[in-house]
CHARMM-style PDB file with segment names, atoms N, HN, CA, C and O in Angstrom:
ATOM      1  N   UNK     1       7.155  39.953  31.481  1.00  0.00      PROA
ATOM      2  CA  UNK     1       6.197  40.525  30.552  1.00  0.00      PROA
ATOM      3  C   UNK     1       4.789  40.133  30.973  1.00  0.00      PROA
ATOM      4  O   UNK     1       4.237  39.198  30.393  1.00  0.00      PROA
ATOM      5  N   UNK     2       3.963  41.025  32.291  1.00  0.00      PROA
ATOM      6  HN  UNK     2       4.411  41.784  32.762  1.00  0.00      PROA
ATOM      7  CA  UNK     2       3.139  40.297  32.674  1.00  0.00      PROA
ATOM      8  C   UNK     2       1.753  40.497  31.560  1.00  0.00      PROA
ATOM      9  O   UNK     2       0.751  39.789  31.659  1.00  0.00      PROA
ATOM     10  N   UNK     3       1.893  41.475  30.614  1.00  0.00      PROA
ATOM     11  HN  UNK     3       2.707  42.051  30.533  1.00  0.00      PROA
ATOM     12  CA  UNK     3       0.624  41.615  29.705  1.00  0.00      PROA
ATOM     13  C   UNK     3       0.829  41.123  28.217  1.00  0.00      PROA
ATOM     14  O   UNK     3       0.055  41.374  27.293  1.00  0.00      PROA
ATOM     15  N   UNK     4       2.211  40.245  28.112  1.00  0.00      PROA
ATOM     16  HN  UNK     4       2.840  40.042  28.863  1.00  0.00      PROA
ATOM     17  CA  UNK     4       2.791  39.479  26.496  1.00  0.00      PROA
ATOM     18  C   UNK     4       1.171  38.794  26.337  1.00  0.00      PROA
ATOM     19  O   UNK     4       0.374  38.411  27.194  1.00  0.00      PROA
ATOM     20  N   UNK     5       1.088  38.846  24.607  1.00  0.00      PROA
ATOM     21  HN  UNK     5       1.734  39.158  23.911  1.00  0.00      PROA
ATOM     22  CA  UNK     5       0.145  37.894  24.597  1.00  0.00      PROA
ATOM     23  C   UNK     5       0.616  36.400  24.353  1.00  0.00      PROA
ATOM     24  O   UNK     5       1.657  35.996  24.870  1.00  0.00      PROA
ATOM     25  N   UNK     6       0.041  35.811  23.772  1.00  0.00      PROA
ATOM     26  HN  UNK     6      -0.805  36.139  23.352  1.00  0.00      PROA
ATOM     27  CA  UNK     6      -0.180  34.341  23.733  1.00  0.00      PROA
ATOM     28  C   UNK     6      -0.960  33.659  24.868  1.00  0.00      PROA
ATOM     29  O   UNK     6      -1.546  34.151  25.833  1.00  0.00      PROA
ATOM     30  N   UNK     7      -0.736  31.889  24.323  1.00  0.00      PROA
ATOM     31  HN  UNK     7      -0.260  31.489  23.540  1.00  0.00      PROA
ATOM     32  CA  UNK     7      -1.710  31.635  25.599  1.00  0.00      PROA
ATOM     33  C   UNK     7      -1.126  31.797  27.205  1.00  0.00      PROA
ATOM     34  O   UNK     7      -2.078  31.456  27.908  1.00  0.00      PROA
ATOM     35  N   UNK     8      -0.578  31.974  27.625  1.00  0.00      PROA
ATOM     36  HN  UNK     8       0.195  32.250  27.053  1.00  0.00      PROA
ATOM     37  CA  UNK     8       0.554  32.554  28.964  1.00  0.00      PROA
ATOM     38  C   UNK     8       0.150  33.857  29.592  1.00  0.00      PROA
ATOM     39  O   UNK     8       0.421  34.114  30.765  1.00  0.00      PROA
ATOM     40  N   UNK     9      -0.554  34.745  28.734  1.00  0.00      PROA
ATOM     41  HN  UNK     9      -0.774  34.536  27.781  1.00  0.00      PROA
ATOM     42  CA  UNK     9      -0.814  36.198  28.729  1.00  0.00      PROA
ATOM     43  C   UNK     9      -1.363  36.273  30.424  1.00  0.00      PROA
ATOM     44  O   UNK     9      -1.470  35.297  31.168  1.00  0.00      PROA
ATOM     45  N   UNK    10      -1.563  37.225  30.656  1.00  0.00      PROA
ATOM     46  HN  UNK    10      -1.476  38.018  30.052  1.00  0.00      PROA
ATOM     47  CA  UNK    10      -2.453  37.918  31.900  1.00  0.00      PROA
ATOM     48  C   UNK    10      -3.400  37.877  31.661  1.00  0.00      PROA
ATOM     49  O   UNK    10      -3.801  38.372  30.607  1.00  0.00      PROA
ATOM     50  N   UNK    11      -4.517  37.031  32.860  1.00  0.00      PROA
ATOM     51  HN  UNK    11      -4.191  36.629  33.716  1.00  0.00      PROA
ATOM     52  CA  UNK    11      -5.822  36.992  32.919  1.00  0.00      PROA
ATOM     53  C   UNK    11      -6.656  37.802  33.255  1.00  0.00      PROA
ATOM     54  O   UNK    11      -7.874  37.623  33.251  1.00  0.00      PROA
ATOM     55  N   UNK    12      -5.847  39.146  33.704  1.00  0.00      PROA
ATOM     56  HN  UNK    12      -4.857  39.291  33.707  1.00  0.00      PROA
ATOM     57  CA  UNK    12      -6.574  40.128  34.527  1.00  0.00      PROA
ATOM     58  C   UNK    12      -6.750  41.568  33.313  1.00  0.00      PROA
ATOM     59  O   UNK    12      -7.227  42.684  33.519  1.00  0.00      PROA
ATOM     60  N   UNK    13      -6.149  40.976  32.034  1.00  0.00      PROA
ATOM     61  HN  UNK    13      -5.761  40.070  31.867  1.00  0.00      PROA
ATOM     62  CA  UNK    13      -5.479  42.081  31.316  1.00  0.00      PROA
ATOM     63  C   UNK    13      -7.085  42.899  30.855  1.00  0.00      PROA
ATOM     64  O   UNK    13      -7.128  44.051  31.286  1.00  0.00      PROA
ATOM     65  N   UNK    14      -7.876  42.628  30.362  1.00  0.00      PROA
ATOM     66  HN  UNK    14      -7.841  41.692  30.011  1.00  0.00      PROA
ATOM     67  CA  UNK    14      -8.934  43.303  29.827  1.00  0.00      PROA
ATOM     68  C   UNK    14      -9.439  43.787  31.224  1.00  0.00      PROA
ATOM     69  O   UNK    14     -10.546  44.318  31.128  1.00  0.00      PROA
ATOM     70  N   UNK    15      -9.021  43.760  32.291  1.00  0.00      PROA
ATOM     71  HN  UNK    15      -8.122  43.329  32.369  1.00  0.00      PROA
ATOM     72  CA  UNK    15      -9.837  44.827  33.575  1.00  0.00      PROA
ATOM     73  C   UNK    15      -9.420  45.474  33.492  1.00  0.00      PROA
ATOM     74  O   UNK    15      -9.843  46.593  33.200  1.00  0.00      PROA
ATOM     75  N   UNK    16      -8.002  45.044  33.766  1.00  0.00      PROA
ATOM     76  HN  UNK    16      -7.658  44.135  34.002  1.00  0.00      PROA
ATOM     77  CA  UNK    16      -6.884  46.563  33.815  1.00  0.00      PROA
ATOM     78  C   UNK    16      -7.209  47.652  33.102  1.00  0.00      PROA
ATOM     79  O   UNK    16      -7.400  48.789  33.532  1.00  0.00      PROA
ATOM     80  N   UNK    17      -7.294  47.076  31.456  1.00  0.00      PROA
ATOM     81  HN  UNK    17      -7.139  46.152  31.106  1.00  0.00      PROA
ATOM     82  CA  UNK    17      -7.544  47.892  30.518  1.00  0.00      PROA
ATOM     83  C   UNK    17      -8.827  48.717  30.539  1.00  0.00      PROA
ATOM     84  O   UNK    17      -8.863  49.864  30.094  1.00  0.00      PROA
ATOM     85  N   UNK    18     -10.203  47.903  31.236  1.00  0.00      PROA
ATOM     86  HN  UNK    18     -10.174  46.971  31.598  1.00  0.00      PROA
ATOM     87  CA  UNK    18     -11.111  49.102  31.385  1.00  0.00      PROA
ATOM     88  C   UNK    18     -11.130  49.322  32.542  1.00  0.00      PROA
ATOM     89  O   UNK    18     -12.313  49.225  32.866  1.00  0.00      PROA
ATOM     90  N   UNK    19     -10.438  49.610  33.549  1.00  0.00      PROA
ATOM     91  HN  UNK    19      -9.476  49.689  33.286  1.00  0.00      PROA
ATOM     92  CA  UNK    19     -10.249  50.005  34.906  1.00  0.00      PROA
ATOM     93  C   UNK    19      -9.517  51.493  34.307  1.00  0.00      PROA
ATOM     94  O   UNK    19      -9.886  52.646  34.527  1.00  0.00      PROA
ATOM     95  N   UNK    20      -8.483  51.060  33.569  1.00  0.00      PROA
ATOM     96  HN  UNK    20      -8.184  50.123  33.390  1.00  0.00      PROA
ATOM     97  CA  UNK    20      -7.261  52.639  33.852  1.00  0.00      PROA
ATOM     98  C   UNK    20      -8.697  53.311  32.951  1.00  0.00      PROA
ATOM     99  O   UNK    20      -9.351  54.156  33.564  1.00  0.00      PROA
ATOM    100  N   UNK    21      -9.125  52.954  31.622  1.00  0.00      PROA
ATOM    101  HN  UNK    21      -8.594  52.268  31.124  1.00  0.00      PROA
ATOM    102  CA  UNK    21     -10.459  53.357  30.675  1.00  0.00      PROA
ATOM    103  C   UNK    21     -11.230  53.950  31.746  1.00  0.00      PROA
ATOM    104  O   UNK    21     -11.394  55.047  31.211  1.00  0.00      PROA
ATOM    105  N   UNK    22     -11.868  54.055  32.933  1.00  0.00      PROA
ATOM    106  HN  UNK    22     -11.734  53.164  33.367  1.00  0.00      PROA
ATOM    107  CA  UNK    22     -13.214  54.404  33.410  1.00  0.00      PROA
ATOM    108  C   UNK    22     -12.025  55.382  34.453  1.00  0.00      PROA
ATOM    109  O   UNK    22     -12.623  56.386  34.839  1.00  0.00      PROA
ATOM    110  N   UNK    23     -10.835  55.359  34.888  1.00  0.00      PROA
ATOM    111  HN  UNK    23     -10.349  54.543  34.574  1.00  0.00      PROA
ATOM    112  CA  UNK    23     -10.149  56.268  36.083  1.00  0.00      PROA
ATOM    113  C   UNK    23     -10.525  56.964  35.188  1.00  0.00      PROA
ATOM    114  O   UNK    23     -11.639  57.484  35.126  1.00  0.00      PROA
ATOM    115  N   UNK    24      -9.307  57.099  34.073  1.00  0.00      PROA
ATOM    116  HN  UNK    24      -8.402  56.677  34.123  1.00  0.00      PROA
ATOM    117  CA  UNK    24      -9.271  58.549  33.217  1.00  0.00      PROA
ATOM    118  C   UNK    24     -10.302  58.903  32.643  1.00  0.00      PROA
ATOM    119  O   UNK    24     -10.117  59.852  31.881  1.00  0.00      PROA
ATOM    120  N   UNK    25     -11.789  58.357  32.715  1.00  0.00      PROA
ATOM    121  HN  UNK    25     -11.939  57.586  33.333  1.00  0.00      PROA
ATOM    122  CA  UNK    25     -12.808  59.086  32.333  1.00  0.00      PROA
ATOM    123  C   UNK    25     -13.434  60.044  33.508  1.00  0.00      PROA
ATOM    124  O   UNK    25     -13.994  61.083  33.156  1.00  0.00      PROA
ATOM    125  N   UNK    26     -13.368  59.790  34.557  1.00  0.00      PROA
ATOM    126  HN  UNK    26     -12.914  58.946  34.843  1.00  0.00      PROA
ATOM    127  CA  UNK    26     -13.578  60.460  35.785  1.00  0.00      PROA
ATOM    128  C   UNK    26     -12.623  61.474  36.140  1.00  0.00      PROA
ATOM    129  O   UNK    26     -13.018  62.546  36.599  1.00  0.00      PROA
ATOM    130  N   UNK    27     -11.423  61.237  35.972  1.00  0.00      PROA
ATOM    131  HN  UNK    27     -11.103  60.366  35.600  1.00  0.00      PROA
ATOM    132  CA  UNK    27     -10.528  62.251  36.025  1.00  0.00      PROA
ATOM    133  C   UNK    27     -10.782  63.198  35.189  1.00  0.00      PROA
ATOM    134  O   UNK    27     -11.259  64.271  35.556  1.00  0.00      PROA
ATOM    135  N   UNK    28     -10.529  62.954  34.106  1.00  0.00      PROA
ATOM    136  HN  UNK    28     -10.142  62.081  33.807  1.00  0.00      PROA
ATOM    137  CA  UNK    28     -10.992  63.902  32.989  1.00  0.00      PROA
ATOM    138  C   UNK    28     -12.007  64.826  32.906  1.00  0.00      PROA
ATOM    139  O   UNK    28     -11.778  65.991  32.582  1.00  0.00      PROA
ATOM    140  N   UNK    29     -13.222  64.376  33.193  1.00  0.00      PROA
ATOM    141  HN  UNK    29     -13.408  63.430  33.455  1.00  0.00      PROA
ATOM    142  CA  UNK    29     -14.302  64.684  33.605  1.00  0.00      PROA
ATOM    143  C   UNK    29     -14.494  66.098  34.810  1.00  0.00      PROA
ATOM    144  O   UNK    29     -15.096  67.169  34.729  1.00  0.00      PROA
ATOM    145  N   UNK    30     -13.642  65.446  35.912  1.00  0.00      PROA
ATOM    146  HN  UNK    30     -13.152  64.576  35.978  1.00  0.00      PROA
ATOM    147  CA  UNK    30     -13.427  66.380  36.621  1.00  0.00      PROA
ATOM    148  C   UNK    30     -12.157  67.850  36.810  1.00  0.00      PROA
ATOM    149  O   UNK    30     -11.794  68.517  37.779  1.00  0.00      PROA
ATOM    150  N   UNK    31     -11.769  67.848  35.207  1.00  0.00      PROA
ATOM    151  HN  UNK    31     -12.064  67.306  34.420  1.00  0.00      PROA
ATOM    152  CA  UNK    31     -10.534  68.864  35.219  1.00  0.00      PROA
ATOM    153  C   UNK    31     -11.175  69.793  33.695  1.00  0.00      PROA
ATOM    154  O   UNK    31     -11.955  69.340  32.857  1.00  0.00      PROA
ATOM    155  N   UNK    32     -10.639  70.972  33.717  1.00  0.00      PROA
ATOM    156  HN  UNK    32     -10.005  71.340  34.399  1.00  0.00      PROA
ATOM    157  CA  UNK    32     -10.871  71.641  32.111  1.00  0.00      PROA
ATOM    158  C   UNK    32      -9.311  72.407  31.865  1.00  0.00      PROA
ATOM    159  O   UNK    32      -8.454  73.070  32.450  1.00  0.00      PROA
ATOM    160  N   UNK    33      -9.599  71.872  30.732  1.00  0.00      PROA
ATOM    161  HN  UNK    33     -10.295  71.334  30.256  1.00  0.00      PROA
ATOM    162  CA  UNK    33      -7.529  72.281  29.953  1.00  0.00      PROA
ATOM    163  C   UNK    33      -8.007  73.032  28.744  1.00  0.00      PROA
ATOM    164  O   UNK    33      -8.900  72.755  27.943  1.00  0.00      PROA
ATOM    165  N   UNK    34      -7.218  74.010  28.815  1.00  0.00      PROA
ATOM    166  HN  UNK    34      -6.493  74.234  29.467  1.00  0.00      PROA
ATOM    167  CA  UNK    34      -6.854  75.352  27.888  1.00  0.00      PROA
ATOM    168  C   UNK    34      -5.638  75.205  27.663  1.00  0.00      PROA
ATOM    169  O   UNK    34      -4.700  74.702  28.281  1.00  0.00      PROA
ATOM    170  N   UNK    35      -5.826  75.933  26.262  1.00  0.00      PROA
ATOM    171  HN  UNK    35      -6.588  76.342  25.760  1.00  0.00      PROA
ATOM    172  CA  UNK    35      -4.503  76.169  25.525  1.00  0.00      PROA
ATOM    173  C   UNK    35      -3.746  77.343  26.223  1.00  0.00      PROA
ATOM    174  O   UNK    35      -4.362  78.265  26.757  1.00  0.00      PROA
ATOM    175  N   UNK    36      -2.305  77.263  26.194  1.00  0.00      PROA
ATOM    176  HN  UNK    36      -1.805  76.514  25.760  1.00  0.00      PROA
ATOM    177  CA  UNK    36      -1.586  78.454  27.013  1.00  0.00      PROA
ATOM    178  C   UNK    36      -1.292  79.815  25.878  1.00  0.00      PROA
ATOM    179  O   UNK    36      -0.586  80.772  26.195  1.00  0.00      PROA
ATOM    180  N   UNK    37      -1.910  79.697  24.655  1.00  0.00      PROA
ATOM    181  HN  UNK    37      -2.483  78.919  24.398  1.00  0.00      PROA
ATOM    182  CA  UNK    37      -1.516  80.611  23.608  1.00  0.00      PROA
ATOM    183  C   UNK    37      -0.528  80.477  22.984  1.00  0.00      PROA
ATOM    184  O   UNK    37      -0.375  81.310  22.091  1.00  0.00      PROA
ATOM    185  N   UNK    38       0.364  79.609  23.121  1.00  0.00      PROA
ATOM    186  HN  UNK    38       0.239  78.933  23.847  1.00  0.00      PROA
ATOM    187  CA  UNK    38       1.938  79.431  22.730  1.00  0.00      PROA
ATOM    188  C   UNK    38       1.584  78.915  21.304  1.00  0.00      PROA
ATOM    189  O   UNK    38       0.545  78.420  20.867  1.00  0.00      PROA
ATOM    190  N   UNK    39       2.700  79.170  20.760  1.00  0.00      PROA
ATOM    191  HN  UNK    39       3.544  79.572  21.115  1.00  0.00      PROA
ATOM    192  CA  UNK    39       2.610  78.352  18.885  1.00  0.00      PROA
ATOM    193  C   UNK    39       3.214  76.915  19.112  1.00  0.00      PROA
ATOM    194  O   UNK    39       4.323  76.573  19.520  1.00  0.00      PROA
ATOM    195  N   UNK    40       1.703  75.914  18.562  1.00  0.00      PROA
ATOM    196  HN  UNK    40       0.801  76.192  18.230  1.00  0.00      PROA
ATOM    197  CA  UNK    40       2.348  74.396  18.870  1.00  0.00      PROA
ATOM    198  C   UNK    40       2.288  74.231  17.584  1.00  0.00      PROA
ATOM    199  O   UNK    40       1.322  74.588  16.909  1.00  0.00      PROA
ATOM    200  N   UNK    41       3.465  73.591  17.063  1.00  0.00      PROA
ATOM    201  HN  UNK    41       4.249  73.301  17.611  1.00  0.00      PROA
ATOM    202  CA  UNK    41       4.007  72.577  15.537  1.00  0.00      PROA
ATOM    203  C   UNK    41       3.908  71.521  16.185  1.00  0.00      PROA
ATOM    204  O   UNK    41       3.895  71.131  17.353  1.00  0.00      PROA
ATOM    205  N   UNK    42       3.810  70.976  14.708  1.00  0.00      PROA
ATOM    206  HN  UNK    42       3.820  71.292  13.760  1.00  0.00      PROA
ATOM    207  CA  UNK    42       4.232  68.919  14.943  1.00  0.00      PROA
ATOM    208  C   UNK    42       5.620  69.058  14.512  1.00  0.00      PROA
ATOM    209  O   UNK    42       5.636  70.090  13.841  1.00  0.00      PROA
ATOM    210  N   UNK    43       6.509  68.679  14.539  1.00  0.00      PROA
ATOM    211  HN  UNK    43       6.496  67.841  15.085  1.00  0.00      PROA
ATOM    212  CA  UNK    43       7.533  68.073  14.318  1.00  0.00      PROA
ATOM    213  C   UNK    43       7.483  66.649  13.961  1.00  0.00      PROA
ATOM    214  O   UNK    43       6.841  65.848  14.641  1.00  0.00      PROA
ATOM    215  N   UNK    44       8.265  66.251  12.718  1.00  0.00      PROA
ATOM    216  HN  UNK    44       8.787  66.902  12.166  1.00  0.00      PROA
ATOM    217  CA  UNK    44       8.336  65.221  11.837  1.00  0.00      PROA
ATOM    218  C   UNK    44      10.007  64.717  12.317  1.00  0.00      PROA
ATOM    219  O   UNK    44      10.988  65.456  12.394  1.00  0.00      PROA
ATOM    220  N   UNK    45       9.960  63.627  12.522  1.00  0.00      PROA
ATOM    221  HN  UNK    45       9.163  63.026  12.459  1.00  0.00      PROA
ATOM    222  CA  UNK    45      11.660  62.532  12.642  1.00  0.00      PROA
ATOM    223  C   UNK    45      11.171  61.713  12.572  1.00  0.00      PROA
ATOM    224  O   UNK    45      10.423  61.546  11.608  1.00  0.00      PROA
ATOM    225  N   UNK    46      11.352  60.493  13.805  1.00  0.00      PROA
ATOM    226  HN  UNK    46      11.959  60.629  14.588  1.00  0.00      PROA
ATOM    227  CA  UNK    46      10.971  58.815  13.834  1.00  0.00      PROA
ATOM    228  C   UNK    46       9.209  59.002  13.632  1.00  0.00      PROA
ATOM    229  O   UNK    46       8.587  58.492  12.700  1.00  0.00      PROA
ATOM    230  N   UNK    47       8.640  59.785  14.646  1.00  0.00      PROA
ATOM    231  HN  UNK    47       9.146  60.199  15.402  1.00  0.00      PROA
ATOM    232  CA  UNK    47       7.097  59.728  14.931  1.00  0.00      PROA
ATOM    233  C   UNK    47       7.157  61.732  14.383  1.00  0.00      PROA
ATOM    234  O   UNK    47       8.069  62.425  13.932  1.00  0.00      PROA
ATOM    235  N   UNK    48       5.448  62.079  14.795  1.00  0.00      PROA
ATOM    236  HN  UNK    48       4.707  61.516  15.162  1.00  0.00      PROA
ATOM    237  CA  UNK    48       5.241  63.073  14.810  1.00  0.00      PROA
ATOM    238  C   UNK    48       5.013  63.732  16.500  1.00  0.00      PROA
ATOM    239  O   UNK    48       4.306  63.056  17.248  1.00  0.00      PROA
ATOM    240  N   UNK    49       5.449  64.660  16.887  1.00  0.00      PROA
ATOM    241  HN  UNK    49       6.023  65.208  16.279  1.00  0.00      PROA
ATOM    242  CA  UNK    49       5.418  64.969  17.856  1.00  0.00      PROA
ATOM    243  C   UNK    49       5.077  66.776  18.078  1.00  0.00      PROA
ATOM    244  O   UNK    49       5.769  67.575  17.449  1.00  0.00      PROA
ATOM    245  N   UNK    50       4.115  67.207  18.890  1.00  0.00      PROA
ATOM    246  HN  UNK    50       3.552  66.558  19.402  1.00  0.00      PROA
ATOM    247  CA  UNK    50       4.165  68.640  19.172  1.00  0.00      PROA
ATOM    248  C   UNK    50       5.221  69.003  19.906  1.00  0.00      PROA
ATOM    249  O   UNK    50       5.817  68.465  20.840  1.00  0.00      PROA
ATOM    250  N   UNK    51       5.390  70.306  19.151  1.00  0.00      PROA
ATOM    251  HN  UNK    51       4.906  70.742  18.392  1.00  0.00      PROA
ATOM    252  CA  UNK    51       7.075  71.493  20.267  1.00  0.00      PROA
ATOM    253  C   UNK    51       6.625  73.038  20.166  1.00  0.00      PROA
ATOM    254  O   UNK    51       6.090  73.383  19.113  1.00  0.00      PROA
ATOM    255  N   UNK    52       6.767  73.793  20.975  1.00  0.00      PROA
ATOM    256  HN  UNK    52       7.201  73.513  21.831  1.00  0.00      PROA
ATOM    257  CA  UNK    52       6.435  74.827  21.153  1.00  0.00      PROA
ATOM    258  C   UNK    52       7.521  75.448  20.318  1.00  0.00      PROA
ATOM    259  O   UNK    52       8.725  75.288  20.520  1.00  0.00      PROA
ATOM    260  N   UNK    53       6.807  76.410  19.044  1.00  0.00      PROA
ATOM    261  HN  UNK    53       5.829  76.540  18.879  1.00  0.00      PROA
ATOM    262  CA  UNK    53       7.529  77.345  18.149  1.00  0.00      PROA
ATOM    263  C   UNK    53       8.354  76.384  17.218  1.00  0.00      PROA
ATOM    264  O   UNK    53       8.531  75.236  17.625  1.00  0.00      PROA
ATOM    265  N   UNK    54       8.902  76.777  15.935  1.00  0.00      PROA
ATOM    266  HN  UNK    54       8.758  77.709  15.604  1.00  0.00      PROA
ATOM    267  CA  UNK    54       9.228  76.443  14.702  1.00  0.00      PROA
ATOM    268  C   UNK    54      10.477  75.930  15.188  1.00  0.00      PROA
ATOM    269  O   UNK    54      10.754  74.868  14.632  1.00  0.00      PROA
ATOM    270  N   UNK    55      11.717  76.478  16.413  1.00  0.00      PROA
ATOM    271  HN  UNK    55      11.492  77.341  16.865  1.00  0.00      PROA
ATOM    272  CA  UNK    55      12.536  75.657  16.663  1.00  0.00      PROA
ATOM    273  C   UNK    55      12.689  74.703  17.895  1.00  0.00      PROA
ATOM    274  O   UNK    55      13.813  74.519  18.364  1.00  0.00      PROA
ATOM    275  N   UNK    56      11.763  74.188  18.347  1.00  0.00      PROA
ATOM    276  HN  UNK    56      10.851  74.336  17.966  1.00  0.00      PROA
ATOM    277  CA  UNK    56      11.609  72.846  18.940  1.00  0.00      PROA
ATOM    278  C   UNK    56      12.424  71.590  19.036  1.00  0.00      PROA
ATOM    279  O   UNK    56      12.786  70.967  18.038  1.00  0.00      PROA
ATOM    280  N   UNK    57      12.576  71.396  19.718  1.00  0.00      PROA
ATOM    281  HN  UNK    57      12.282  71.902  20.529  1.00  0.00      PROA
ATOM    282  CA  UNK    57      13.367  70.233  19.222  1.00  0.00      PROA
ATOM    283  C   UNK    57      12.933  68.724  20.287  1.00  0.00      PROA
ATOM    284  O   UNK    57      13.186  67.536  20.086  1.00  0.00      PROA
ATOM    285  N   UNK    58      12.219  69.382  21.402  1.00  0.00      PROA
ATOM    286  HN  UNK    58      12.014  70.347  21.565  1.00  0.00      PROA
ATOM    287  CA  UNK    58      11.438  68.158  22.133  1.00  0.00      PROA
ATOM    288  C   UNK    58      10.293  67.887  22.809  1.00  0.00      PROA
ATOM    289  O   UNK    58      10.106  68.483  23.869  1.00  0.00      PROA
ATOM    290  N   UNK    59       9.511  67.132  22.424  1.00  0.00      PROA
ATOM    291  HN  UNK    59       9.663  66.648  21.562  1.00  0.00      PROA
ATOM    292  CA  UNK    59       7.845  66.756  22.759  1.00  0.00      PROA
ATOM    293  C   UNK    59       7.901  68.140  23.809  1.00  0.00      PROA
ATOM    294  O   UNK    59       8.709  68.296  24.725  1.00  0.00      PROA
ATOM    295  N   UNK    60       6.695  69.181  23.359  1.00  0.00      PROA
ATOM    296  HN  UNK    60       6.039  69.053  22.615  1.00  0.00      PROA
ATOM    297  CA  UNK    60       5.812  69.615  24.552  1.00  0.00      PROA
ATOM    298  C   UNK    60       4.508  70.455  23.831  1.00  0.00      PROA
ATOM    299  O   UNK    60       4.262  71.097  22.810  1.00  0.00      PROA
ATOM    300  N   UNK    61       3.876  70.011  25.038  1.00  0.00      PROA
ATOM    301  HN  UNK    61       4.076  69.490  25.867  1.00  0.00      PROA
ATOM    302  CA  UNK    61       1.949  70.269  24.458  1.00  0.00      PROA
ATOM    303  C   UNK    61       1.951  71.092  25.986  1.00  0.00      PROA
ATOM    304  O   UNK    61       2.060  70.324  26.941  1.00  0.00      PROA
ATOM    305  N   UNK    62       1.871  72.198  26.242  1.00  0.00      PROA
ATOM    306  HN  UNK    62       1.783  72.822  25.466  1.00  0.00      PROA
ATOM    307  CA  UNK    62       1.589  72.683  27.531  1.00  0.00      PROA
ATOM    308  C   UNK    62       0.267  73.160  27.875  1.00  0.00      PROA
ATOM    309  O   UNK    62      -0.095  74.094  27.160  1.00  0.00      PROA
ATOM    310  N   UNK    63      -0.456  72.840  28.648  1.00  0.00      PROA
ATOM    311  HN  UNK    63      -0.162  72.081  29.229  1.00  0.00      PROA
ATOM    312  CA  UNK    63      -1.642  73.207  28.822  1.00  0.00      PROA
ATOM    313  C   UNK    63      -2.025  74.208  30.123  1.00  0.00      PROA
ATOM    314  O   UNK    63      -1.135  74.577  30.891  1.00  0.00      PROA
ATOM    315  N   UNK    64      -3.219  74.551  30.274  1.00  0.00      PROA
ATOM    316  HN  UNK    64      -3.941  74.251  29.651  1.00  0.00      PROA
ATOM    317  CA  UNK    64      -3.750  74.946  31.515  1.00  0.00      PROA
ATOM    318  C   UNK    64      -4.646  73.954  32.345  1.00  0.00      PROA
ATOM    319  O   UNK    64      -5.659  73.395  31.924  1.00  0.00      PROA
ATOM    320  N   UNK    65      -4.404  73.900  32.896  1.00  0.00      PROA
ATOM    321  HN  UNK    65      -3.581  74.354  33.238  1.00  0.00      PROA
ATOM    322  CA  UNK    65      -5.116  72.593  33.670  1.00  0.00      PROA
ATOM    323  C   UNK    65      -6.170  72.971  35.115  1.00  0.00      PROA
ATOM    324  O   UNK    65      -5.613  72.789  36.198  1.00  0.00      PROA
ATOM    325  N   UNK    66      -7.069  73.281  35.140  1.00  0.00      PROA
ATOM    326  HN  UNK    66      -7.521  73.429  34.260  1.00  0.00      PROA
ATOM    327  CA  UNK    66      -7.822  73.742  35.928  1.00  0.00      PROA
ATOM    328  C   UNK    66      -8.779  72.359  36.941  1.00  0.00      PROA
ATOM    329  O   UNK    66      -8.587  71.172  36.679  1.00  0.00      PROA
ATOM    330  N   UNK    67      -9.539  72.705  37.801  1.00  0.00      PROA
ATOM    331  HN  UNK    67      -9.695  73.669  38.014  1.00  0.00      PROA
ATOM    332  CA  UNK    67     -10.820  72.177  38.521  1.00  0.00      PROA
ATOM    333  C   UNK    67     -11.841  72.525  37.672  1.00  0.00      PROA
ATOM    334  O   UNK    67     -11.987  73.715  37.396  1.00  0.00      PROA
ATOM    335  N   UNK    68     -12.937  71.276  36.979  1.00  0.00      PROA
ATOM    336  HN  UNK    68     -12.818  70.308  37.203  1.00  0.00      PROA
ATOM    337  CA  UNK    68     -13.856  72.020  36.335  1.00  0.00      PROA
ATOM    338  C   UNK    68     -15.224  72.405  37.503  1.00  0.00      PROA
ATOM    339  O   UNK    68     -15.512  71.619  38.405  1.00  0.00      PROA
ATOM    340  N   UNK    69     -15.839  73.508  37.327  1.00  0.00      PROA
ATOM    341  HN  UNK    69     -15.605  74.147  36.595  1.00  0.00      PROA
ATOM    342  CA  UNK    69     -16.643  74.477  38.033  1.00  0.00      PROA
ATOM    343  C   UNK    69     -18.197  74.363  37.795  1.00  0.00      PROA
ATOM    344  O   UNK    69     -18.522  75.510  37.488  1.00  0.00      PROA
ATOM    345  N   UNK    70     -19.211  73.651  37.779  1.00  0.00      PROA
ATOM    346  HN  UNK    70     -18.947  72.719  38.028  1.00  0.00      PROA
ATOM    347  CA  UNK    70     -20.480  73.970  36.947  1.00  0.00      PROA
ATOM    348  C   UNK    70     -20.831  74.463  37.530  1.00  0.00      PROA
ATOM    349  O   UNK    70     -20.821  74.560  38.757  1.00  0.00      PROA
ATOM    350  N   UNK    71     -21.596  75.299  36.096  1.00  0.00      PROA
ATOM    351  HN  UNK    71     -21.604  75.220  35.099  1.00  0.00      PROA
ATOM    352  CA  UNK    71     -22.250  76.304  36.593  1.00  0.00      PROA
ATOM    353  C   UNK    71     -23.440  76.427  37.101  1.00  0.00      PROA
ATOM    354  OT1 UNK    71     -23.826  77.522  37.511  1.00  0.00      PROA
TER     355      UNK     71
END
């Protein structure tokens, strides 16, 4: 359990945490996501989860995922 807390914990743990924080801001940054038109529900059991259409039955959020372009 290299990120358990207590005093034992990982010393490196708050980089990590804004290291993956600043990738996925750059990544992000550099992509643009659209909706595919499909009908997304939440679905209610243990958690809430999106499913494509009223009979769903497992996690999906589908997107369009592009290169973003400026203009």
């Amino acid at each position: 359990l290299t990120f358990s807390g207590g005093k034992r914990s990982c010393i490196g743990f708050k980089f990590a945490e804004m290291e993956i924080k600043v990738v996925l801001a750059v990544l992000i940054s550099a992509f643009t996501f659209e909706s595919t038109g499909k009908p997304i529900l939440w679905t209610t059991a243990d958690n809430m989860f999106p499913t494509v259409g009223k009979d769903g039955i497992r996690p999906e959020l589908p997107l369009r995922v592009g290169l973003y372009k400026p203009a």
